[in-house]
N, CA, C and O atoms as a GROMACS GRO file, in nm:
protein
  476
    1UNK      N    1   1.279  -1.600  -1.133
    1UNK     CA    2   1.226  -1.470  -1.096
    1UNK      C    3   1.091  -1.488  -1.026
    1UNK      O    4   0.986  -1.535  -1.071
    2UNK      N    5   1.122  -1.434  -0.896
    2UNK     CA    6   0.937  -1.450  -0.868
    2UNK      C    7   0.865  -1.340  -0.891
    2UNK      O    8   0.916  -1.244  -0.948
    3UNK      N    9   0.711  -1.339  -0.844
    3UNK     CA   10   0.612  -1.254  -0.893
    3UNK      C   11   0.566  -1.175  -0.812
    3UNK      O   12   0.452  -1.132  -0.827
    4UNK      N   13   0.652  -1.134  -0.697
    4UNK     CA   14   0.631  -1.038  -0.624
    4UNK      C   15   0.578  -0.931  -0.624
    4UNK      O   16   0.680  -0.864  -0.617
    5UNK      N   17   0.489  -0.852  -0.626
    5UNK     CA   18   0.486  -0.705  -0.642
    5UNK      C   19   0.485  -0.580  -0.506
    5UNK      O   20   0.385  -0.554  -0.438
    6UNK      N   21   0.581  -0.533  -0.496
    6UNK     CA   22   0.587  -0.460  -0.360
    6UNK      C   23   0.557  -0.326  -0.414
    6UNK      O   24   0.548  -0.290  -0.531
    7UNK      N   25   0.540  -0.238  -0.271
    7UNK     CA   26   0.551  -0.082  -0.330
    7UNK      C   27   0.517   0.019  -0.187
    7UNK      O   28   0.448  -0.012  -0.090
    8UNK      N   29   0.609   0.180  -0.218
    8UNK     CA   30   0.646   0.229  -0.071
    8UNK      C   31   0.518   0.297  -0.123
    8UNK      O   32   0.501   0.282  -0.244
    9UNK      N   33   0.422   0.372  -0.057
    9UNK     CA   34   0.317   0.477  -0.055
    9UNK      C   35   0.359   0.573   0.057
    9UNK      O   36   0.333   0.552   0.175
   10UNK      N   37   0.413   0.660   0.020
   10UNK     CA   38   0.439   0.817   0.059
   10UNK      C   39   0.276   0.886   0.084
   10UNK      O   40   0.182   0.898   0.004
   11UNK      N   41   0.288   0.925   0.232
   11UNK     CA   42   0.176   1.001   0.262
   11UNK      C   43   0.217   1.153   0.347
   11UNK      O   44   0.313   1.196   0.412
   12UNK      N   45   0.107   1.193   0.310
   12UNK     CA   46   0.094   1.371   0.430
   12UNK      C   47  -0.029   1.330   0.510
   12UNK      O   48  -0.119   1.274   0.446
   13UNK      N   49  -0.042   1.346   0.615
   13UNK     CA   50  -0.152   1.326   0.758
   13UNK      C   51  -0.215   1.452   0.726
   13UNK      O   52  -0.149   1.555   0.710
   14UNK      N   53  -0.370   1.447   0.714
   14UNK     CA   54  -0.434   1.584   0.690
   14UNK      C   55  -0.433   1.666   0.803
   14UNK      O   56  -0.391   1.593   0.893
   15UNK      N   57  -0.455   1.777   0.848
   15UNK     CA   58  -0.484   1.855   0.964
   15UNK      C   59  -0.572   1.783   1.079
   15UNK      O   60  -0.692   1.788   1.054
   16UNK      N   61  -0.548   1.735   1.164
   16UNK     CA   62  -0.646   1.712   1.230
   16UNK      C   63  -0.652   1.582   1.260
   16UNK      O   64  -0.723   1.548   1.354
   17UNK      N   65  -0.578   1.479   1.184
   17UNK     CA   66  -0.638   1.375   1.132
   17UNK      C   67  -0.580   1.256   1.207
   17UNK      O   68  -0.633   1.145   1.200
   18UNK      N   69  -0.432   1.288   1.307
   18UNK     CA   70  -0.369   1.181   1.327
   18UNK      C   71  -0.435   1.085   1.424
   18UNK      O   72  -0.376   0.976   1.424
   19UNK      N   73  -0.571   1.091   1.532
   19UNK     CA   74  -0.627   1.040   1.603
   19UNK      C   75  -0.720   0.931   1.493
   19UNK      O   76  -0.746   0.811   1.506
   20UNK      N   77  -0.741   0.993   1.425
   20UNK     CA   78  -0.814   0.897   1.285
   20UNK      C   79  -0.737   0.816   1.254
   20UNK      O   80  -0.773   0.699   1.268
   21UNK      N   81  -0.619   0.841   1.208
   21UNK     CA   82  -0.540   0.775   1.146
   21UNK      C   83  -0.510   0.672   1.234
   21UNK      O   84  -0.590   0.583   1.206
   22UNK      N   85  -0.432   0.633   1.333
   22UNK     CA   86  -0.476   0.551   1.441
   22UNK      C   87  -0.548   0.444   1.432
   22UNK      O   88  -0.503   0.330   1.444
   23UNK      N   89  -0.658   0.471   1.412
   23UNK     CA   90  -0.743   0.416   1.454
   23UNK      C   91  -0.763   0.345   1.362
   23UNK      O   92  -0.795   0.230   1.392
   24UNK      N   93  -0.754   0.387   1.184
   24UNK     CA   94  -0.795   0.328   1.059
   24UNK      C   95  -0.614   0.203   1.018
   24UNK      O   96  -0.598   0.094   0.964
   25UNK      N   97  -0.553   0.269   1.060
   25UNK     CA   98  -0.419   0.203   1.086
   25UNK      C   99  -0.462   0.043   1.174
   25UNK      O  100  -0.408  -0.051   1.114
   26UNK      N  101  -0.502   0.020   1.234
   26UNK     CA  102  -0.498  -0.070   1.343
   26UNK      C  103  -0.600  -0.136   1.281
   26UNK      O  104  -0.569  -0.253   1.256
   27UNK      N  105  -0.746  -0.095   1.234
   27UNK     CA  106  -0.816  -0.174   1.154
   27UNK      C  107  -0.797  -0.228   1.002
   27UNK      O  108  -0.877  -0.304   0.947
   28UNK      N  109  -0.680  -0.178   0.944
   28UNK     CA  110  -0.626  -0.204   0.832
   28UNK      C  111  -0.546  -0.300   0.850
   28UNK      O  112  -0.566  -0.411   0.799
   29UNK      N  113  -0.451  -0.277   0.920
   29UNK     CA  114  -0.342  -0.377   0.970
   29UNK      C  115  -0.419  -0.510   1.018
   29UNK      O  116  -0.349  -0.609   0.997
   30UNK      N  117  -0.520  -0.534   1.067
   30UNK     CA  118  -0.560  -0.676   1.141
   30UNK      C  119  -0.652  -0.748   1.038
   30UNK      O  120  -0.662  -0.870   1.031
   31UNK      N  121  -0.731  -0.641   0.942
   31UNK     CA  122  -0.799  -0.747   0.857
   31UNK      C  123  -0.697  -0.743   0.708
   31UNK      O  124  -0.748  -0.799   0.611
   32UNK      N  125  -0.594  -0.697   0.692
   32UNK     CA  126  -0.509  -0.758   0.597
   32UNK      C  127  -0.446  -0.851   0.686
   32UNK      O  128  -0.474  -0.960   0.636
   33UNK      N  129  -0.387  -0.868   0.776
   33UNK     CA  130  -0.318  -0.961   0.837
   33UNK      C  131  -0.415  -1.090   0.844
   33UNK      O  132  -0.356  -1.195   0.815
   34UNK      N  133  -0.587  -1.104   0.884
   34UNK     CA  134  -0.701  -1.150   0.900
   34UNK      C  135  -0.699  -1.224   0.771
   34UNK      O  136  -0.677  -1.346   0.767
   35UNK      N  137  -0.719  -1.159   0.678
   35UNK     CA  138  -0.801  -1.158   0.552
   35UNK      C  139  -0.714  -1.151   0.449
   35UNK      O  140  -0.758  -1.134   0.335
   36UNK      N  141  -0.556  -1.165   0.476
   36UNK     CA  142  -0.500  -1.170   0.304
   36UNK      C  143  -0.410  -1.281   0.329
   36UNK      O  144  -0.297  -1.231   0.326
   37UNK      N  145  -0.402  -1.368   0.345
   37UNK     CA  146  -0.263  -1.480   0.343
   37UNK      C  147  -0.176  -1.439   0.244
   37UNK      O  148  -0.067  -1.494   0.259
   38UNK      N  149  -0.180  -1.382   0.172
   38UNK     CA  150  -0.088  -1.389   0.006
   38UNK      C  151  -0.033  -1.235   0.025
   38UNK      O  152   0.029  -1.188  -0.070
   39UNK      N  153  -0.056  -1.135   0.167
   39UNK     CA  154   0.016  -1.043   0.217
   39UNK      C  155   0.138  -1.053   0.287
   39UNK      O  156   0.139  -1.092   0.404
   40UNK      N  157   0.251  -1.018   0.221
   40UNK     CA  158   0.378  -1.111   0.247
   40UNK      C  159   0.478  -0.997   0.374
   40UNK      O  160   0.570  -1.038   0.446
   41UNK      N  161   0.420  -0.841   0.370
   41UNK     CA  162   0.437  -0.755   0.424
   41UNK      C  163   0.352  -0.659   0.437
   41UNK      O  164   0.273  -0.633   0.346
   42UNK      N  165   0.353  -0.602   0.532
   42UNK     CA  166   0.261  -0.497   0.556
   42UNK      C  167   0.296  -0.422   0.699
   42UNK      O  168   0.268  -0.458   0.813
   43UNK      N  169   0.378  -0.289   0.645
   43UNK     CA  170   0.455  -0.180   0.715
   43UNK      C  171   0.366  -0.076   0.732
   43UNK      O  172   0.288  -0.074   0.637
   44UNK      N  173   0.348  -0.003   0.800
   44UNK     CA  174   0.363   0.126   0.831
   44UNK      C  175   0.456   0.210   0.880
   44UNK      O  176   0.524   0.136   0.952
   45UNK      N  177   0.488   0.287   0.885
   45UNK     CA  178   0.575   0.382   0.968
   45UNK      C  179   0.523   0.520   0.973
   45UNK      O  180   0.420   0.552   0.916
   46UNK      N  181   0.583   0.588   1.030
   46UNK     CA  182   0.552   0.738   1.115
   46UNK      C  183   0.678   0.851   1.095
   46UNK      O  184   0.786   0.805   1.131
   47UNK      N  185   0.683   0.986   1.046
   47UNK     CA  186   0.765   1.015   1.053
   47UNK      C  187   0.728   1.118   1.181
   47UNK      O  188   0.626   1.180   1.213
   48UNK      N  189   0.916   1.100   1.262
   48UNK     CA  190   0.884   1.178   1.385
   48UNK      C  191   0.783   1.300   1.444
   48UNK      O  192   0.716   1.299   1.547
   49UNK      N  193   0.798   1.421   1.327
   49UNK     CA  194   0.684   1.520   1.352
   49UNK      C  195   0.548   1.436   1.296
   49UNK      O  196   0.460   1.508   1.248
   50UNK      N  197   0.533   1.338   1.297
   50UNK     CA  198   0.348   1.319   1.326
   50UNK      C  199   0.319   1.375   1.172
   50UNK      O  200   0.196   1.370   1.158
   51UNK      N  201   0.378   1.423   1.059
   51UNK     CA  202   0.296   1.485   0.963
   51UNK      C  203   0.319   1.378   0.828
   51UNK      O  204   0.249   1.405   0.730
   52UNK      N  205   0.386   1.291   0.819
   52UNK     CA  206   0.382   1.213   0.681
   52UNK      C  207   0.387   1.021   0.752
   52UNK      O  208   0.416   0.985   0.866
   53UNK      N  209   0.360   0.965   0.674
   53UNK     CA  210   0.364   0.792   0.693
   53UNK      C  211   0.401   0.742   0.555
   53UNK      O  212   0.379   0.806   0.453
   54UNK      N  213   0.460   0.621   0.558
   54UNK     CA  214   0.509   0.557   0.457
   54UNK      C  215   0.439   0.382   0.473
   54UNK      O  216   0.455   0.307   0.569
   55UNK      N  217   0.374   0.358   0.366
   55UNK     CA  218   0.352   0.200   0.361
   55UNK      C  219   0.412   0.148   0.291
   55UNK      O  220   0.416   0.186   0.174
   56UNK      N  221   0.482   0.040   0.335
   56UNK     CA  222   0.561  -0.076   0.234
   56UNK      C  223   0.442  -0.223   0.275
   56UNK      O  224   0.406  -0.266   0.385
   57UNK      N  225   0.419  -0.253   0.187
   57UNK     CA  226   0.321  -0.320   0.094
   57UNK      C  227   0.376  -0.412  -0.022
   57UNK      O  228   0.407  -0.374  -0.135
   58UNK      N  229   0.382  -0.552   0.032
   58UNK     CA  230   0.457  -0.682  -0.053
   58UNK      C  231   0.328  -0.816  -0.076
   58UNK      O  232   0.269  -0.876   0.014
   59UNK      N  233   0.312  -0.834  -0.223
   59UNK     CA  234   0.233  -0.927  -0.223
   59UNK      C  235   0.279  -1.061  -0.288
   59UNK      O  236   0.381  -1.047  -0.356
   60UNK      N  237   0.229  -1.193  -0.283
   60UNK     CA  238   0.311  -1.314  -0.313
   60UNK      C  239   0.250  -1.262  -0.520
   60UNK      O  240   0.301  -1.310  -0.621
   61UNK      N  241   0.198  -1.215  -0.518
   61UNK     CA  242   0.138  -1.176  -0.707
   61UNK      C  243   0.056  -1.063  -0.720
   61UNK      O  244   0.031  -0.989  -0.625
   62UNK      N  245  -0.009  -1.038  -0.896
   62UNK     CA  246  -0.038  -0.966  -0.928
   62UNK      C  247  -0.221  -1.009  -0.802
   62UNK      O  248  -0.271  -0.957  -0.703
   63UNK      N  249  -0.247  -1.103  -0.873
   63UNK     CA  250  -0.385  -1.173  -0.740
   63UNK      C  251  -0.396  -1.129  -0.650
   63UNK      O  252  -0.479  -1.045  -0.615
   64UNK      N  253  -0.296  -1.188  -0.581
   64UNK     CA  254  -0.313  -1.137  -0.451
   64UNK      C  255  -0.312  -0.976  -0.408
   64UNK      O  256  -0.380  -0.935  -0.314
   65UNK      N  257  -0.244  -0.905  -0.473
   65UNK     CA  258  -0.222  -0.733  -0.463
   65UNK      C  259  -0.385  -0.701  -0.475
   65UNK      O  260  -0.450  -0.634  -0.395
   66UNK      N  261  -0.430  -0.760  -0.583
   66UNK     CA  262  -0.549  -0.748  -0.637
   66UNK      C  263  -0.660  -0.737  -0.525
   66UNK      O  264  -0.734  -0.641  -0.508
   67UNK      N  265  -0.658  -0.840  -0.460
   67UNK     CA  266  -0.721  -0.868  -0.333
   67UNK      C  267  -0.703  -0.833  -0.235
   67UNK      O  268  -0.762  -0.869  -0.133
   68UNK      N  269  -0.612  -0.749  -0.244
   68UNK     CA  270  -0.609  -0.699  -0.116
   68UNK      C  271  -0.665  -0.534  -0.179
   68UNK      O  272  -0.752  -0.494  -0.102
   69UNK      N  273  -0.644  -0.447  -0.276
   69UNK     CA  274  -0.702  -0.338  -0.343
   69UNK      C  275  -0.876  -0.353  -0.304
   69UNK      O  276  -0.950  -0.288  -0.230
   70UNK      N  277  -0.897  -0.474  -0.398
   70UNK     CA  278  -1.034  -0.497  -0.369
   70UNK      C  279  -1.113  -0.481  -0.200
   70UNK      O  280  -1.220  -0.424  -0.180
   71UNK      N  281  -1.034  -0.542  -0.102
   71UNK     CA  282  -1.088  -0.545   0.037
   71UNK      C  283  -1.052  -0.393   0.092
   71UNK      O  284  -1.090  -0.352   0.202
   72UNK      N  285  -0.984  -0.326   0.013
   72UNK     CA  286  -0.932  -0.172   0.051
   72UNK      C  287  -1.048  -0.115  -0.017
   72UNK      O  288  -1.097  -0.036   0.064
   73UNK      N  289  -1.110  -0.114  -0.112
   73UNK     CA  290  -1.184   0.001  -0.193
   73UNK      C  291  -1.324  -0.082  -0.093
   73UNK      O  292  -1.370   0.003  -0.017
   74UNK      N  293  -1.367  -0.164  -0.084
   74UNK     CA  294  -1.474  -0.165   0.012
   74UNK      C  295  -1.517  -0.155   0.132
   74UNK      O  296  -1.629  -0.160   0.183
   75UNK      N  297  -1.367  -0.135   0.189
   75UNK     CA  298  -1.370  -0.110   0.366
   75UNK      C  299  -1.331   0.002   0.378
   75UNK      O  300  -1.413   0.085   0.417
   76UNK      N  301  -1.195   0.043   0.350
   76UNK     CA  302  -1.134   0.167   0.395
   76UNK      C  303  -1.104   0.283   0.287
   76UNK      O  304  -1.084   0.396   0.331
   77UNK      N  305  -1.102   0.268   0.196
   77UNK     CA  306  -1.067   0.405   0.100
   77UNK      C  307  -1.136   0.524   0.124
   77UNK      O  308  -1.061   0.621   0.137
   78UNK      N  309  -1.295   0.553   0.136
   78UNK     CA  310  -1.299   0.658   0.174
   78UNK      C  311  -1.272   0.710   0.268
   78UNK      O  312  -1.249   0.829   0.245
   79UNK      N  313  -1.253   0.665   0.444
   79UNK     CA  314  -1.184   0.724   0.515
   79UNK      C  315  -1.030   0.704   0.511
   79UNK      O  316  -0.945   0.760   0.580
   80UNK      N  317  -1.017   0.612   0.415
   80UNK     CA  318  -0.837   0.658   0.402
   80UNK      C  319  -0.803   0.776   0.346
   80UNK      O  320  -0.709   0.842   0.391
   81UNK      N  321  -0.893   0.824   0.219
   81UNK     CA  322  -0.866   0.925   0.140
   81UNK      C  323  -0.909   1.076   0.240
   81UNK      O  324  -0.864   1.186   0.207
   82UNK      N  325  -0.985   1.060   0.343
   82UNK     CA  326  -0.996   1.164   0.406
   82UNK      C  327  -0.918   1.205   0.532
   82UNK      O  328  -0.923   1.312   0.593
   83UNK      N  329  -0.841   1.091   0.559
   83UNK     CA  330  -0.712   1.128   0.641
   83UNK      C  331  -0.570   1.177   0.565
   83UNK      O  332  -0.495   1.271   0.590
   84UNK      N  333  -0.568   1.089   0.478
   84UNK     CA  334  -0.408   1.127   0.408
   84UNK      C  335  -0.435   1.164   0.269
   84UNK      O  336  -0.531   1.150   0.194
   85UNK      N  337  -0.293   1.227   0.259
   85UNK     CA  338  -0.317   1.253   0.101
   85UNK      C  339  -0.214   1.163   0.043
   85UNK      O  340  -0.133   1.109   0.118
   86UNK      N  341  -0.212   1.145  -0.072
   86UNK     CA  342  -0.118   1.053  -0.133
   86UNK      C  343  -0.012   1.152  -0.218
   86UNK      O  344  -0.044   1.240  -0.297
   87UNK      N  345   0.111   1.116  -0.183
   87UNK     CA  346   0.231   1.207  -0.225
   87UNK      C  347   0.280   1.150  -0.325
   87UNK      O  348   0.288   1.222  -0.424
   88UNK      N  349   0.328   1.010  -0.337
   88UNK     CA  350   0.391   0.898  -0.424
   88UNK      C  351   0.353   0.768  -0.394
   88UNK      O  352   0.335   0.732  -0.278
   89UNK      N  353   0.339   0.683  -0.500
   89UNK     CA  354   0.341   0.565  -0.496
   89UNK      C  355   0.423   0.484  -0.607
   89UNK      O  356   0.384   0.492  -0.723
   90UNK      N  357   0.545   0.401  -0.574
   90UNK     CA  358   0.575   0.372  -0.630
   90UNK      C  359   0.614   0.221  -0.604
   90UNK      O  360   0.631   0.177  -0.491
   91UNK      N  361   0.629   0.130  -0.745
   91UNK     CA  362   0.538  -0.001  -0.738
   91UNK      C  363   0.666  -0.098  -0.781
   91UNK      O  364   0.731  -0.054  -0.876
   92UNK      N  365   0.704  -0.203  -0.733
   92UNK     CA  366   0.816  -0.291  -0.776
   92UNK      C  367   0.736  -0.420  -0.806
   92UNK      O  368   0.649  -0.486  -0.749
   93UNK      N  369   0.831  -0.428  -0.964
   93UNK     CA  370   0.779  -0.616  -0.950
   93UNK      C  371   0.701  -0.617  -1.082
   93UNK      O  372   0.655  -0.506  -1.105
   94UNK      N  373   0.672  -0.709  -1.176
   94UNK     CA  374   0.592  -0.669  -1.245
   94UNK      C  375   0.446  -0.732  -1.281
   94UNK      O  376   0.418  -0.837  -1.338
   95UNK      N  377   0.359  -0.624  -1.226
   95UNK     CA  378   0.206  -0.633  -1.230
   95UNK      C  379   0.187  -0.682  -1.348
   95UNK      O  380   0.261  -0.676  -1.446
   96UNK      N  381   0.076  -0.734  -1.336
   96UNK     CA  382  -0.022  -0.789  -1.475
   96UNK      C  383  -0.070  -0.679  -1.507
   96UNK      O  384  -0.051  -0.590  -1.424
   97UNK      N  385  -0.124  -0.652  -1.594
   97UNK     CA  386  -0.242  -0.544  -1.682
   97UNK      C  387  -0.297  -0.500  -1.624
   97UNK      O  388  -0.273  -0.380  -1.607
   98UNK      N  389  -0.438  -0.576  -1.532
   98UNK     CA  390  -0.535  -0.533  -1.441
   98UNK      C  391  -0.491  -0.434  -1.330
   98UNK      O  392  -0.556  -0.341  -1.282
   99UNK      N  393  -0.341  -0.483  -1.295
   99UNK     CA  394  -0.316  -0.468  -1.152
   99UNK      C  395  -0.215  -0.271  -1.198
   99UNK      O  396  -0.214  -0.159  -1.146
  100UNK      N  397  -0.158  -0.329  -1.306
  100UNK     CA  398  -0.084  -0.182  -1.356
  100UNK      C  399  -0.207  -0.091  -1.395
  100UNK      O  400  -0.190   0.028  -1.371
  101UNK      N  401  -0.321  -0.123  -1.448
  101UNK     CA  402  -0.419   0.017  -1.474
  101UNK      C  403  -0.522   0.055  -1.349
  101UNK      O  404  -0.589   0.157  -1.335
  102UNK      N  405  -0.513  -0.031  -1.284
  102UNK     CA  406  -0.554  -0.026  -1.106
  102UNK      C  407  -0.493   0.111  -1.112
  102UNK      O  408  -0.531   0.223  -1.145
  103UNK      N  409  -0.374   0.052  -1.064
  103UNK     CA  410  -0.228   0.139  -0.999
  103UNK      C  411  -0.211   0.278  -1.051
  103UNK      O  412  -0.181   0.376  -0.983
  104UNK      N  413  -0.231   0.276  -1.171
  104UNK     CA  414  -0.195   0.384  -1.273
  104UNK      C  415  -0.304   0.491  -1.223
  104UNK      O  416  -0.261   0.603  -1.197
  105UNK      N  417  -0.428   0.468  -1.209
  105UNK     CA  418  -0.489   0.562  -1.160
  105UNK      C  419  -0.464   0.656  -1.015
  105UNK      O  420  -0.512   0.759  -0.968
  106UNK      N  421  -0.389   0.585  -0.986
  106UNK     CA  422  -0.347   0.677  -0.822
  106UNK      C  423  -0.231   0.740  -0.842
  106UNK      O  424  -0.201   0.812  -0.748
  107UNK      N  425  -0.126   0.739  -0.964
  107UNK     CA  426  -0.017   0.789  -1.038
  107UNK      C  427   0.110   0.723  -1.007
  107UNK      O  428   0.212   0.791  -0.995
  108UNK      N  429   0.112   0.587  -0.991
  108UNK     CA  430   0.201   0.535  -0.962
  108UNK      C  431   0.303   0.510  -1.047
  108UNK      O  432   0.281   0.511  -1.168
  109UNK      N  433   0.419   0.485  -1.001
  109UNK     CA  434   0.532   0.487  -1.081
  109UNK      C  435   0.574   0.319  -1.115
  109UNK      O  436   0.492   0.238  -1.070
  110UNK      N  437   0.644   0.285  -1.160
  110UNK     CA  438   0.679   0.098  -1.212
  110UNK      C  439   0.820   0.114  -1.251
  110UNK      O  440   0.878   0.158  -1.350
  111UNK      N  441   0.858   0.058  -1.121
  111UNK     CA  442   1.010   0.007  -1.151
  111UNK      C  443   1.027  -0.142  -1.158
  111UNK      O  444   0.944  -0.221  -1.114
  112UNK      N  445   1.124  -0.169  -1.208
  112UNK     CA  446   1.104  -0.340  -1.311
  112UNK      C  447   1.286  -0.355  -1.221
  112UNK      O  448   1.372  -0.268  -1.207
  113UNK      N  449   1.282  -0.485  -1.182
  113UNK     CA  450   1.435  -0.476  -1.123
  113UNK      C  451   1.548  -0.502  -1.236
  113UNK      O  452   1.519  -0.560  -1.340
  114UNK      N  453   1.612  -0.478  -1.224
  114UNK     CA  454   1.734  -0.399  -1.296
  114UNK      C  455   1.864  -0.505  -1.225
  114UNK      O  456   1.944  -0.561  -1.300
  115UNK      N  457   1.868  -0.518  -1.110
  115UNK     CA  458   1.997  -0.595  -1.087
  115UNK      C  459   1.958  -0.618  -0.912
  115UNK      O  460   1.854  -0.572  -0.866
  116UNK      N  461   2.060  -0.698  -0.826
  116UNK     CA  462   2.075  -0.692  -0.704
  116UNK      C  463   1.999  -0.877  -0.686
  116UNK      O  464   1.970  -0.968  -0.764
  117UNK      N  465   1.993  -0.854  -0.535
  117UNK     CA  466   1.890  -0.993  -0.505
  117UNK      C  467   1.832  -0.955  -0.330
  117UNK      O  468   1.866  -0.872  -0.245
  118UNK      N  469   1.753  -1.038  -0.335
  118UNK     CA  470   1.707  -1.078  -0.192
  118UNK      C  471   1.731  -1.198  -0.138
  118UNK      O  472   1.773  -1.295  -0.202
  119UNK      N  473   1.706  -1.198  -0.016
  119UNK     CA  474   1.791  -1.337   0.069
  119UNK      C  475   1.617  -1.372   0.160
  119UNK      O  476   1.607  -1.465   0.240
   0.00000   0.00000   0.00000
């Protein structure tokens, strides 16, 4: 079993906001890509009317997730939190302690796999 921890983040684009968003998108994307080796994915998407985004977000561990939270709460969270709102987050894989009471505060959900595989 590996120690993966992935997870989709369901968003709403605030009024106003999608030129921001943009912009915080593109600087997010290059210093996790920059700055996390142990970032195994890192999605965005768009839904057609411009009003919600979805991140899928895969880390090689609980560490690494860690580190990448950490480089998020000192660069981008407050203008992340003032573009989008957070709808769902829900978290695969199973976190360590630190990384589940992180998580827990933004109301995330923990699904533990149950069956299937990856290739």
């Amino acid at each position: 079993m590996d120690n993966n921890i992935s997870w989709i983040l369901d968003l709403s684009i605030k009024e106003g906001k999608l030129d921001d968003l943009k912009t915080l998108t593109e600087e997010m994307v290059n210093a996790t890509k920059t700055n996390e080796p142990d970032a195994k994915d890192y999605s965005w998407s768009i839904g057609e009317d411009k009003k919600k985004v979805q991140i899928y977000e895969k880390y090689k561990d609980s560490d690494a997730t860690l580190l990448h939270l950490k480089n998020f709460m000192e660069n981008f969270a407050e203008r992340f939190m003032s573009t989008l709102d957070i709808n769902s987050l829900v978290v695969y894989g199973n976190p360590g302690d630190e990384l589940k009471n992180t998580l827990s505060g933004l109301g995330a959900v923990f699904m533990s796999h149950f069956g299937g595989f990856s290739r």
